[in-house]
Each structure stands twice: as structure tokens, then as C-alpha cells.
N, C-alpha and C positions, 0 to 999 in steps of 0.2 A: 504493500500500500504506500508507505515510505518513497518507494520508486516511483511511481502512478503521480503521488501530487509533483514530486520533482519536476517529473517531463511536462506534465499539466502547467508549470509554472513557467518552462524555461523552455518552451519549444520555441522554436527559431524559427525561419521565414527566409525563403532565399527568393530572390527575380534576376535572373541571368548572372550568379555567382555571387550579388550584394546582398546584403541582409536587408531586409522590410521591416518596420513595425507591425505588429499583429493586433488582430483589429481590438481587442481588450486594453490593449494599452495605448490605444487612438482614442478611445472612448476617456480614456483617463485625465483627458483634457476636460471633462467636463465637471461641473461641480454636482455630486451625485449626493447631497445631505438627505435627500425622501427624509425633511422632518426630523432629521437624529439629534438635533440640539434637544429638542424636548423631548423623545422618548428616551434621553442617556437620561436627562432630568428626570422623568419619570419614572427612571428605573433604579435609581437614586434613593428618592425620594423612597420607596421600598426597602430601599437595605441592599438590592441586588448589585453584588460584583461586578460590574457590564463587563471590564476586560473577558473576564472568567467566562461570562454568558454565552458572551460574543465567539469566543475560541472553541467552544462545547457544542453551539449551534454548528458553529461551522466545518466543524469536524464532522458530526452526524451526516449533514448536507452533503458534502465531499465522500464521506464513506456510501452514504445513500445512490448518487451517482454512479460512483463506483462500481459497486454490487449489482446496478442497474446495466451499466456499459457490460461487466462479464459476465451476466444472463444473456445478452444479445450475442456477446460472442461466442459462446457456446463454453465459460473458461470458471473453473472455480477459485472465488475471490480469497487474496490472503487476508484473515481477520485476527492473527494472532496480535497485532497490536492493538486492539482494541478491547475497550471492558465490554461487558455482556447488557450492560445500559445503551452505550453507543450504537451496540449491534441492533440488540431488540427494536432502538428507535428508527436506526435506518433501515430495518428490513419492513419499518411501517411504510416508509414510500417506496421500496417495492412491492409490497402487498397492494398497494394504491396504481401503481404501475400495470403492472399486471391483470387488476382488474380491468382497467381500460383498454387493454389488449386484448382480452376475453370477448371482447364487446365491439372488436374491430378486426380485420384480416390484414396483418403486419408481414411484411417480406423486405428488413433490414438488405440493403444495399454497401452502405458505408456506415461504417458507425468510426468515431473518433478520430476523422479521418482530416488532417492537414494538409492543406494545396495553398495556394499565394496567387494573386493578377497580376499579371507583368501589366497591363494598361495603368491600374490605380495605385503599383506598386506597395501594394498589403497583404499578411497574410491571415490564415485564422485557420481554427478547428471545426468540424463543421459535428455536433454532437450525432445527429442521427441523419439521414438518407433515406428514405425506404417508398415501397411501394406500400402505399394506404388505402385500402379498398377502391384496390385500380388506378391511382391516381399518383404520381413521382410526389413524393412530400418533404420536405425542407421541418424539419422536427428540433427544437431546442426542448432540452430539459432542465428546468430553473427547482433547485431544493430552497425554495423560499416563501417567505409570506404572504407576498403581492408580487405582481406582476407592473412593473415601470416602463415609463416610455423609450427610455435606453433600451430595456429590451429588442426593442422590436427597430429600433437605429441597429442595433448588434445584427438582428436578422435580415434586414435590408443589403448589410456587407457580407452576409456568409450566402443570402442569393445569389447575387453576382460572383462571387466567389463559385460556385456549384456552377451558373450557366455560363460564365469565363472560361471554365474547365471543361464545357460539355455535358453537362448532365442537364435533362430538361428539368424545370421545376413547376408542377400546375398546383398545388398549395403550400402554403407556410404555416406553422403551426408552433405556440411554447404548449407543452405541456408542465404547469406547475406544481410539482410534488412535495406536498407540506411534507415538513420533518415529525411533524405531530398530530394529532386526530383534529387539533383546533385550527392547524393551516393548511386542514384541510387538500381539496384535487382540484384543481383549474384545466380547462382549454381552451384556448384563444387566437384564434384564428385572423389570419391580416395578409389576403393574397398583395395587397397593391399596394407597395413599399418604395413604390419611386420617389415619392417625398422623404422618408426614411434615407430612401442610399443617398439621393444628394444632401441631406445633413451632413451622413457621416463623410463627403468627400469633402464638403466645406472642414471639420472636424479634420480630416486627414490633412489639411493645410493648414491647419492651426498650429496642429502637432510640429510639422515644420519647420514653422515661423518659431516657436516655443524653443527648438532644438539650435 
């Protein structure tokens, strides 16, 4: 697992032998607070640790992911670094996963799969690929609370990303898989992201300018 977030962290991005920024850390240009001044305050005001919260969610989230990507690959996941807390909570949004699957006809094409644009010179990871009840699908999966409008800027650049490289895409889809019963299963659908990708190119020349 240890290995997994590494390469999740530090995959690299090539366009004819240079390195590219990848599109997560293009997005990093933007100020992404969704409100955290007061729910840190909020959560304060409780007595709650937030470093501690914050590092525990996001473990779960990441291990959830995880277990999620080596189901579709057909691989079984390492969980010896993790407590049996961690585990139980992230196998709740694969249980959450799965169920929606149940309820759909999935034929994974790519999963975790990194390509780059030599046009917009960017690269990125593209989480899932698949044919969706007949239809080429563009699939993110977010282990989180809400679903934000970066998001769907993030899915904007992993389309073109996908039809740059030749894969046709006729939907886009986040599937958002709470880490807990209370955050609950989302899906959120947004075929027509041409407003979205020219954010993120304006965005990709900030980055730039920044650099």
C-alpha cells in the first residue's frame, strides 16, 4: 500500500522526452478552502484533533480507492499496514461500490491508467475507463463528502486527455464513495465539459506564469 500512494503521489508526465505538470497539480493553483476556515473552527470548537481527523479520513479514503482499483484488477490488496478500523471502514465504500455495479453492466477498459497531451502539454491519471451499459464512460472515483466544482474542471482535462489518446468518450461520470454510512453514495453525471476544459487551460497558464 506504502508503494501505491508513493507512485499515486509522484507519477510523472512526459511530452516528447520533457516533463509536464499533471493535471492535480495544475488544479493547485486554485484556492480550494470549500469553507474549511469554519468547519476547522467547528471542529475545534468540539475538542476534535483536525490534524489527527484529517490524516485518518484520508487514509480510509486512499485505502478505500485502493481496494477498489485491485477489485477491478483482478489483484489482492496489501492491508497489513492497516488497523482493522481502517479496513472495516474502507471496505464500507467498497461495499457501496459494488453495489452500484450490481445495478449496472461494467467492462473496465483502463483503470489507473496515465497518458499526457502533447497539444496542452499535461499529464494525468485517468481512474477508471470502461464500457457502461454500452456506452465508452470516463468514471472518476472521489472517497469524499461532496462532490466540488474542481471536480468536474479535473474531468474536463482527463476527457481530452482519453480523446487526445484515442479513446472515444460518450459519458463522464464521479462516482462519490462516502468513507462512512453518513457520506453516504453519489453519481453525477456532466457529459459537456467544454466550459470545464477551457478553465483548466486558462488554469494551465497560470500555472506557468506562477512557475
Amino acid at each position: 500500500m506504502e508503494k501505491y500512494k508513493n507512485l499515486k503521489a509522484h507519477t510523472r508526465y512526459y511530452v516528447d522526452g520533457k516533463r509536464v505538470p499533471g493535471t492535480t497539480t495544475i488544479l493547485g493553483v486554485l484556492d480550494k478552502g470549500y469553507g474549511l476556515k469554519k468547519w476547522y473552527w467547528q471542529m475545534g470548537m468540539k475538542g476534535i484533533d483536525v490534524e489527527k481527523y484529517v490524516d485518518k479520513t484520508a487514509q480510509i479514503g486512499t485505502l478505500g480507492h485502493y481496494m477498489v482499483e485491485c477489485e477491478l484488477n483482478g489483484e489482492e490488496p496489501d492491508l497489513e499496514p492497516f488497523s482493522k478500523e481502517e479496513i472495516n471502514a474502507a471496505e464500507n465504500a467498497l461495499i457501496k461500490f459494488w453495489d452500484w455495479v450490481d445495478d449496472n453492466e461494467l467492462e473496465p477498459i483502463l483503470v489507473e491508467e496515465g497518458m499526457s497531451s502533447k497539444k496542452h502539454k499535461y499529464g494525468g491519471t485517468v481512474d477508471l475507463y470502461a464500457k457502461l451499459n454500452g456506452k465508452y464512460t470516463l468514471i472518476d472515483l472521489k472517497t469524499s463528502k461532496a462532490i466540488y466544482d474542481t471536480h468536474f474542471i479535473q474531468l474536463g482535462a482527463y476527457k481530452n486527455l482519453l480523446e487526445e489518446n484515442g479513446y472515444e468518450v460518450e459519458q463522464v461520470m464521479i462516482l462519490r464513495i462516502g468513507r462512512t454510512d453518513d457520506e453516504g453514495f453519489e453519481v453525477r453525471k456532466q457529459n459537456n465539459l467544454e466550459t470545464e476544459f477551457e478553465l483548466f487551460k486558462h488554469l494551465r497558464e497560470v500555472y506557468e506564469l506562477k512557475k
